[in-house]
N, C-alpha and C positions, 0 to 999 in steps of 0.2 A: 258879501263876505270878504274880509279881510284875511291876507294870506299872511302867514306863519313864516320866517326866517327858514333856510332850505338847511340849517347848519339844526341839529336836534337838541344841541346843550343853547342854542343861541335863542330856536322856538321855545326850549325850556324856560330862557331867563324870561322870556316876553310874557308867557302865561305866570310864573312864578310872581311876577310882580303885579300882576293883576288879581291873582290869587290872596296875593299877601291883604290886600283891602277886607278881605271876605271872612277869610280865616275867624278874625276874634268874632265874628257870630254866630256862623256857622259850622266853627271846626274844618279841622282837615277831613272833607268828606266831599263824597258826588256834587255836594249841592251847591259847594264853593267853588268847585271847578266850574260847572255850568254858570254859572253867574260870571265869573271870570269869563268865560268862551262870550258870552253875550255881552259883556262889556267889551270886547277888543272886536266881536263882530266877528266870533271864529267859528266854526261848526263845531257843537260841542264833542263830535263822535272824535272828531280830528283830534281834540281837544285829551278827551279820555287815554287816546293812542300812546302822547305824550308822556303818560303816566299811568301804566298796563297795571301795574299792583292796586292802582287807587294811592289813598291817604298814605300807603308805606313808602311809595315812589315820590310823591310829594314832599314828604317829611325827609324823605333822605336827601334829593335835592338840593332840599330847601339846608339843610345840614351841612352839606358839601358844600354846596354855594362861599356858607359863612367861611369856612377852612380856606377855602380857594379863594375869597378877600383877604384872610389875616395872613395865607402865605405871601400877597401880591405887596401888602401894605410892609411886611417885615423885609421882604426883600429889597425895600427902595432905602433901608439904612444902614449905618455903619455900625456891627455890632460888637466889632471887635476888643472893643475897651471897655466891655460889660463882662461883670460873672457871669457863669451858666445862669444860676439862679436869677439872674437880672435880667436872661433873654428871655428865659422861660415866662418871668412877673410878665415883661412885656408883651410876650406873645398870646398869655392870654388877656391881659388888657383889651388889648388890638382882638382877639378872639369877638370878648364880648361886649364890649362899649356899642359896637353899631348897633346891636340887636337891643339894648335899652331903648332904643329911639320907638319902638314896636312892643311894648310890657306883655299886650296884650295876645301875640301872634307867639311868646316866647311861653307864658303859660297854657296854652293852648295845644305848644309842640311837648311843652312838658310832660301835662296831662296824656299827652297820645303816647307818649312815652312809658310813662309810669304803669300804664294797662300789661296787666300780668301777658298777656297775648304777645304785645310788644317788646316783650322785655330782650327778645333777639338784635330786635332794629336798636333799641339804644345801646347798649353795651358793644352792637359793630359802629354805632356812630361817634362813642367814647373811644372806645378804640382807633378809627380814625381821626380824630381830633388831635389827639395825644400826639401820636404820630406827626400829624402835619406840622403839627408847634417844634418839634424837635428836628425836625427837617429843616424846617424855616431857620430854626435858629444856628442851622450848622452843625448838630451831629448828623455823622454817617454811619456811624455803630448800626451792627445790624440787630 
């Protein structure tokens, strides 16, 4: 058995990315985690722990993750000679440009979105997104 980073966002990225392989066949669901655990050679109970909701904890993760690349990647430029409107184009550029590289893991998240059941998880992960983009780009309005 291979052990897990002792940090929980760190054990998150290490499953998340093992995950991410799985995802377009089997959906965000038990069965992709367990495959993920058994690729990295992790117990999958340990595995589940990581993500107590199931597919909602996965999906949010996996959501935040992205935000938390396009805040890291907007902060390393100078956006001071740009419109509002030119921060924002760019911040969601930088939003979603990485997740093209994966079509098939972004419809997938979609899908799990779009289910009437979920329709909480996405609208708090639209809501976070928005946010982060505006942050990034240097408003502090509250």
């Amino acid at each position: 058995m291979t052990k897990l980073p002792p940090d929980l966002d760190d054990a998150r990225r290490v499953l998340l990315a093992a995950l991410l392989a799985h995802v377009p066949f089997e959906g965000w669901g038990d069965g992709a985690l367990v495959m993920a655990a058994e690729d990295l050679q992790v117990d999958a109970a340990e595995a589940r722990l990581l993500f107590p909701a199931g597919a909602a904890d996965m999906v949010d993760f996996y959501l935040t993750e992205g935000d938390r690349r396009m805040a890291a990647a907007i902060g390393d430029r100078d956006l001071s000679k740009l419109r509002v409107r030119d921060r924002i184009a760019l911040a969601v550029r930088t939003r979603i440009e990485p997740d093209l590289a994966a079509p098939a893991v972004v419809r997938r998240t979609a899908i799990w979105l779009a289910l009437p059941l979920n329709s909480f998880y996405a609208l708090r992960a639209g809501y976070r997104t928005v946010d982060a983009m505006w942050a990034a780009v240097g408003d502090r309005s509250i």
